[in-house]
N, C-alpha and C positions, 0 to 999 in steps of 0.2 A: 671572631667575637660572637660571644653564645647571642641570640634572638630573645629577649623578653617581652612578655605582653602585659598587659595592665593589671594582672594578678599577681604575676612575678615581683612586680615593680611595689604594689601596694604590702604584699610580701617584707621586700627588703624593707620597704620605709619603716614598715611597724617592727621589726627586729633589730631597727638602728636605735628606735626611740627604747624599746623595751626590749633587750635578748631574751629576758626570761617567761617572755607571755606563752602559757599555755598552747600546747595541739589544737585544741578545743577552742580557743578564744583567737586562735590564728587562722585556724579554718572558716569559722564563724564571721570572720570580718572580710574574708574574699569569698564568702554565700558556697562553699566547697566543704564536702566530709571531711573527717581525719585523716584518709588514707589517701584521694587524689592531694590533699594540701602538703601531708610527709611524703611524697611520692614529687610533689616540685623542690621541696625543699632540699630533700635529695640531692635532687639533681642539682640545684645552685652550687650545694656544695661540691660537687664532683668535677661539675665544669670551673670551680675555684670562685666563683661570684662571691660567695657566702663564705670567704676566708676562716672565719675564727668569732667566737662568742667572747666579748670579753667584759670586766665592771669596769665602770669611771667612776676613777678613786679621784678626791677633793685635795688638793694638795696645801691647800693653806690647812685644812684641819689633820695632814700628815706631817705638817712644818717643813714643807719642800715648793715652799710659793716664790722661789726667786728664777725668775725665767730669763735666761740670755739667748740673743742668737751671736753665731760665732760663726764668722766669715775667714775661710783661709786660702792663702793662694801659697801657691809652690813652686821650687822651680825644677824639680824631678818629674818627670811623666812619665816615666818607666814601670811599665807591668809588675816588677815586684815591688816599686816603691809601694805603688797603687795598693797590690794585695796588700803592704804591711800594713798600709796608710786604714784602711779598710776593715779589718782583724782587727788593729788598736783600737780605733774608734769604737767601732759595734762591741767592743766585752765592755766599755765604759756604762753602767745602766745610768748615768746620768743623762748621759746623750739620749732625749725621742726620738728625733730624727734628725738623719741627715743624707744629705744631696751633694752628688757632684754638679753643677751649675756652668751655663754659658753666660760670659760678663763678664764684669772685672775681677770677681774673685771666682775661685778655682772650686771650692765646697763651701757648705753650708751646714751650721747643726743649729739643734736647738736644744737647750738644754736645762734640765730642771733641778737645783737645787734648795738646800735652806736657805743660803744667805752669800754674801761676797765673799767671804772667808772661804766657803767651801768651793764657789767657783774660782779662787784666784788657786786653791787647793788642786783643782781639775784640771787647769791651763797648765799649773806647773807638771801635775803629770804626762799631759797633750807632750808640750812641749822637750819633758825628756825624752820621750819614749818615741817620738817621730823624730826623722831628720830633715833639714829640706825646708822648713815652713817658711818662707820670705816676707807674710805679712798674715798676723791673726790677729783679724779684728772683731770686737764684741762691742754688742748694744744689750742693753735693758730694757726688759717691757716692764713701764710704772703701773698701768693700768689693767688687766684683761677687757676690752673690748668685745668680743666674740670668741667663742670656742667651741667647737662641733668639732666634731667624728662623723657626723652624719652624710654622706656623698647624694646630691641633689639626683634623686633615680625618679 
């Protein structure tokens, strides 16, 4: 695990709130020229810290405000089931994420679409296109509560 110091850190903070802030207004805010500031920044990304630049898009104003999570368990544990299970999933761009999980169920998604219609749309795909599924179960989020991207650095 790479070493950060409190430049690094303040760094990452102001490019989770703002990707797109200036060389100049980034260096400026950790008391650093342009060229020691792109010269850490660099490096975040090299050492993989600094992933990827991306927008947060509104999804009630794209009509894709209906959030489920989706709990599945299986009874196949077999390495190719895994890779199918795995390949299927991820080309769905509905699915944000998901996780293999210790508990009572087996994976975890989460997943964003318009409305019930389009996620009962998504289950029926899930479900032709995997074998194996012994229980998939789904909640609805009514509210959003909290939502960040931002990792507490």
């Amino acid at each position: 695990m790479a070493v950060l110091d409190s430049v690094d850190r303040t760094l990452l903070r102001l490019l989770q709130d703002d990707a797109t802030m200036p060389l100049a207004e980034l260096a400026e805010a950790v008391n650093l020229t342009t060229t020691p500031c792109w010269k850490r920044l660099k490096r975040l990304e090299e050492d993989g810290i600094l992933r990827q630049r991306v927008a947060l898009l509104d999804p009630v104003k794209l009509g894709i405000a209906f959030t489920a999570f989706v709990q599945i368990k299986t009874s196949n544990h077999s390495q190719d089931w895994f890779n199918h299970f795995v390949s299927t999933v991820t080309e769905f761009p509905e699915v944000m994420e998901f996780y293999r999980m210790a508990g009572e169920y087996d994976y975890m998604m989460k997943v964003q679409v318009a409305d019930m219609q389009a996620f009962d749309n998504l289950y029926k795909k899930l479900v032709a296109s995997v074998s194996d599924l012994t229980n998939v179960t789904s909640t609805f989020a009514m509210e959003p509560l909290k939502y960040t991207t931002a990792l507490p650095v």
